[in-house]
mmCIF file of the C-alpha atoms, coordinates in Angstrom:
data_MODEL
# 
_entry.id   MODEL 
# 
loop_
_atom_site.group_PDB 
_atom_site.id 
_atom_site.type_symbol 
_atom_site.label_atom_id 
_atom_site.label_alt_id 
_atom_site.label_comp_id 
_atom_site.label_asym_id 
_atom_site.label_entity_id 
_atom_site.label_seq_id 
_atom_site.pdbx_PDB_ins_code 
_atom_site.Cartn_x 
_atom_site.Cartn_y 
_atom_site.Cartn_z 
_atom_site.occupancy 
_atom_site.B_iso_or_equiv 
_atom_site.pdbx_formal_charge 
_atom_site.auth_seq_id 
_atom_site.auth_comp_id 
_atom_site.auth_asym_id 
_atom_site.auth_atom_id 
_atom_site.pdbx_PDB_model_num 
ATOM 1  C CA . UNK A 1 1  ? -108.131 132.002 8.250  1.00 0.00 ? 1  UNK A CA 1 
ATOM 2  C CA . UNK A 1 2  ? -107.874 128.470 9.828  1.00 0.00 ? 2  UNK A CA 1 
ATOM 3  C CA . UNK A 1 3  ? -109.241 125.553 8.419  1.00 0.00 ? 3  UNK A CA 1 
ATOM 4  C CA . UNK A 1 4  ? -112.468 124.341 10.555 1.00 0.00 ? 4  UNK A CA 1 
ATOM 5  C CA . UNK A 1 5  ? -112.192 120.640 8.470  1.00 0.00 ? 5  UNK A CA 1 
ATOM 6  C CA . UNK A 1 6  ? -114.196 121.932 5.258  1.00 0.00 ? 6  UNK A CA 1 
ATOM 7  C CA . UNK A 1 7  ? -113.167 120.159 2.448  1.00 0.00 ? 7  UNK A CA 1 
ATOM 8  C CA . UNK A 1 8  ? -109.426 121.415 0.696  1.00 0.00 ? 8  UNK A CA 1 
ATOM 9  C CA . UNK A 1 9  ? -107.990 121.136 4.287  1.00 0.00 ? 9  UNK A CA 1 
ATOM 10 C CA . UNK A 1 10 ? -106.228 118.379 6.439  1.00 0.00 ? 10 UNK A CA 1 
ATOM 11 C CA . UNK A 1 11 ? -109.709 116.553 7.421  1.00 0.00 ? 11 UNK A CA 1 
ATOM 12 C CA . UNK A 1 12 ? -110.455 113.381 5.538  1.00 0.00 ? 12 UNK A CA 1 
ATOM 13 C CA . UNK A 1 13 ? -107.591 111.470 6.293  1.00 0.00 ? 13 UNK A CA 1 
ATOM 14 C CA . UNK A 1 14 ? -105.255 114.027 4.211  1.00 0.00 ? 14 UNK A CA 1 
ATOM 15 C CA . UNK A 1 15 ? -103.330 114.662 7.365  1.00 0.00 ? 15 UNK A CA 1 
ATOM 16 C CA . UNK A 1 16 ? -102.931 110.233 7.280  1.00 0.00 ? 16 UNK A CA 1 
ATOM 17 C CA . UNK A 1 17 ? -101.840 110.045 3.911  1.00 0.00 ? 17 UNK A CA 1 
ATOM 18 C CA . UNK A 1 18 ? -99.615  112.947 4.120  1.00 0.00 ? 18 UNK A CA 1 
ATOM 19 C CA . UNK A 1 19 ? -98.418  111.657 7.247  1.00 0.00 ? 19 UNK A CA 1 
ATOM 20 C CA . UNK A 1 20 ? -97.462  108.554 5.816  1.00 0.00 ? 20 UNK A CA 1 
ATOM 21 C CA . UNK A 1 21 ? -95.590  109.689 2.794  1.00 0.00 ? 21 UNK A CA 1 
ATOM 22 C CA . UNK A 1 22 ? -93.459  111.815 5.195  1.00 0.00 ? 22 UNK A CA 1 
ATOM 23 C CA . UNK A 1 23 ? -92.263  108.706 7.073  1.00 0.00 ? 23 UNK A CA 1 
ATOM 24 C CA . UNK A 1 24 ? -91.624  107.104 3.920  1.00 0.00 ? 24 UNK A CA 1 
ATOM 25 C CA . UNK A 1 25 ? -89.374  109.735 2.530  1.00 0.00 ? 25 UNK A CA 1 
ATOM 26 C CA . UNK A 1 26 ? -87.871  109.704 6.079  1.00 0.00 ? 26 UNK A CA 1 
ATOM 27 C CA . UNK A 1 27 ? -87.347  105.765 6.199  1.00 0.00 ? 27 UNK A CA 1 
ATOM 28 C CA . UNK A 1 28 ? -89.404  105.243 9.122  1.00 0.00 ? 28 UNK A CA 1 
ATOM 29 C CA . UNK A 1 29 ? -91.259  101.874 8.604  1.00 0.00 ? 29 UNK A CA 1 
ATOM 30 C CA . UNK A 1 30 ? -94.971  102.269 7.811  1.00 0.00 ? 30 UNK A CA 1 
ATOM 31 C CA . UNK A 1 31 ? -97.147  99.209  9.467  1.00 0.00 ? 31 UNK A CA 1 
ATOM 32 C CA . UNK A 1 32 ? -100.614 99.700  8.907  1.00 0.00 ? 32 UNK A CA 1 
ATOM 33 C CA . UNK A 1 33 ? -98.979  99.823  5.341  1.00 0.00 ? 33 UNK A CA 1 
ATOM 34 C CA . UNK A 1 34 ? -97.472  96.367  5.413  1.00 0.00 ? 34 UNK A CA 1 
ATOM 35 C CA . UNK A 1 35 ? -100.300 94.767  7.018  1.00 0.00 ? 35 UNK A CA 1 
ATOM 36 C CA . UNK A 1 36 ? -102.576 96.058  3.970  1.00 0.00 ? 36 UNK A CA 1 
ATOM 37 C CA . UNK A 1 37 ? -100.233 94.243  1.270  1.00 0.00 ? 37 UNK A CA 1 
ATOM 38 C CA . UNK A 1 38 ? -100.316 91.016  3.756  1.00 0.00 ? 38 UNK A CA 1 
ATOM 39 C CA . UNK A 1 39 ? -103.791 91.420  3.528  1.00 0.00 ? 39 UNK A CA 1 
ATOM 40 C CA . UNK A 1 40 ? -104.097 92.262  -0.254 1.00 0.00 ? 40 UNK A CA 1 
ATOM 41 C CA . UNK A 1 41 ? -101.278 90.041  -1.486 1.00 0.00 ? 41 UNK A CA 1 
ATOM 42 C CA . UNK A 1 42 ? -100.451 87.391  1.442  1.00 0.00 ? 42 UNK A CA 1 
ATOM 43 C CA . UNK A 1 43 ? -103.844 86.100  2.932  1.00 0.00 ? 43 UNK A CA 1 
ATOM 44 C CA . UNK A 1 44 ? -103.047 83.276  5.165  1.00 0.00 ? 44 UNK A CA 1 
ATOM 45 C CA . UNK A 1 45 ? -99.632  84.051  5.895  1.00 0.00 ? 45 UNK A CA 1 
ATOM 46 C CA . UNK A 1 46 ? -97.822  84.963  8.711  1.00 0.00 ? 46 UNK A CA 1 
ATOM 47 C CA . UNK A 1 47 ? -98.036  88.785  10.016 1.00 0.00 ? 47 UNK A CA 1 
ATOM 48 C CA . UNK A 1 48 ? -95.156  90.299  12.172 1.00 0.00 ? 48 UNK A CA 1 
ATOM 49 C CA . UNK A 1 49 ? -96.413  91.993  15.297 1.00 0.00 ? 49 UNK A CA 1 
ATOM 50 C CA . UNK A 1 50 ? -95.919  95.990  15.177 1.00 0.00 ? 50 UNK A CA 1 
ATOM 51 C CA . UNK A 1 51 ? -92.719  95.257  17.457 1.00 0.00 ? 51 UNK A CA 1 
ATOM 52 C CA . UNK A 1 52 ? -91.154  92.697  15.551 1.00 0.00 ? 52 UNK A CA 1 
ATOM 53 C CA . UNK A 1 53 ? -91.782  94.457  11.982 1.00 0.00 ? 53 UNK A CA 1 
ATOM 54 C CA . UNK A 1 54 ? -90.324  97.449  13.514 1.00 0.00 ? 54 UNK A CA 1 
ATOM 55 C CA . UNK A 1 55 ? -87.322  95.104  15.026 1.00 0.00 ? 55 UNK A CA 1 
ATOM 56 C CA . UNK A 1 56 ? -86.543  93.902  11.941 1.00 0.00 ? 56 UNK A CA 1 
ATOM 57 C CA . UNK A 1 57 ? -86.707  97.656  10.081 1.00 0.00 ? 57 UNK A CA 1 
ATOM 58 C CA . UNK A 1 58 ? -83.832  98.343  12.448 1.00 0.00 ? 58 UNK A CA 1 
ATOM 59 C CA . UNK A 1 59 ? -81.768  95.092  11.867 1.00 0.00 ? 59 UNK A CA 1 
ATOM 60 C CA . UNK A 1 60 ? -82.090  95.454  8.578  1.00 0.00 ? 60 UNK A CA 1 
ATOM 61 C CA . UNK A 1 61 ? -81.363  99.393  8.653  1.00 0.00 ? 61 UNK A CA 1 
ATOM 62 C CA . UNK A 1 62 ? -78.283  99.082  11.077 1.00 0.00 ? 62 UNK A CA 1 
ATOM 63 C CA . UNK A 1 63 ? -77.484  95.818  11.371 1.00 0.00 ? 63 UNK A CA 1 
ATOM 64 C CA . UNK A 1 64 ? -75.128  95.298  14.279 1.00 0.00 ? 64 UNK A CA 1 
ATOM 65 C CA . UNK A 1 65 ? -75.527  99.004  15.572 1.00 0.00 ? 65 UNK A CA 1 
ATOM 66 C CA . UNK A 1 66 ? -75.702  102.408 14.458 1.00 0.00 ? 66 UNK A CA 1 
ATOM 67 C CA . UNK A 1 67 ? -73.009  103.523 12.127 1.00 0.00 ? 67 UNK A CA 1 
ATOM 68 C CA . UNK A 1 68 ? -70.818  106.242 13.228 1.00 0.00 ? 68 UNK A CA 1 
ATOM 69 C CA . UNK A 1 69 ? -68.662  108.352 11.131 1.00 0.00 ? 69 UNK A CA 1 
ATOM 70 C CA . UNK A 1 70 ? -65.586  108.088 13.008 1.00 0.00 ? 70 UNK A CA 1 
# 
């Protein structure tokens, strides 16, 4: 039987948080995620745009390009 959003399914932002631990454990960056601990722990400071947090996940990832095996 399908789940029509009653509670114990994915509705409630349990499909979000799930979601977001399965990018983590993949190594995709998670923005909404660092602009919460700018938030929390930064006020004031300076906030990457989406492009240039995910800019500098890559750089910092693969540096001068992917890595190849051979």
């Amino acid at each position: 039987m399908r789940n029509s959003g009653r509670e114990g399914g994915w509705a409630g932002g349990r499909l979000e948080v799930f979601m977001r631990a399965f990018k983590q454990v993949c190594g995709m960056p998670d923005y909404p995620g660092y602009l919460a601990h700018m938030t929390e722990r930064h006020p004031g400071g300076s906030v990457l745009t989406e492009r240039e947090f995910f800019e500098s996940f890559v750089s910092a990832r693969y540096g001068n390009g992917a890595s190849r095996c051979c």
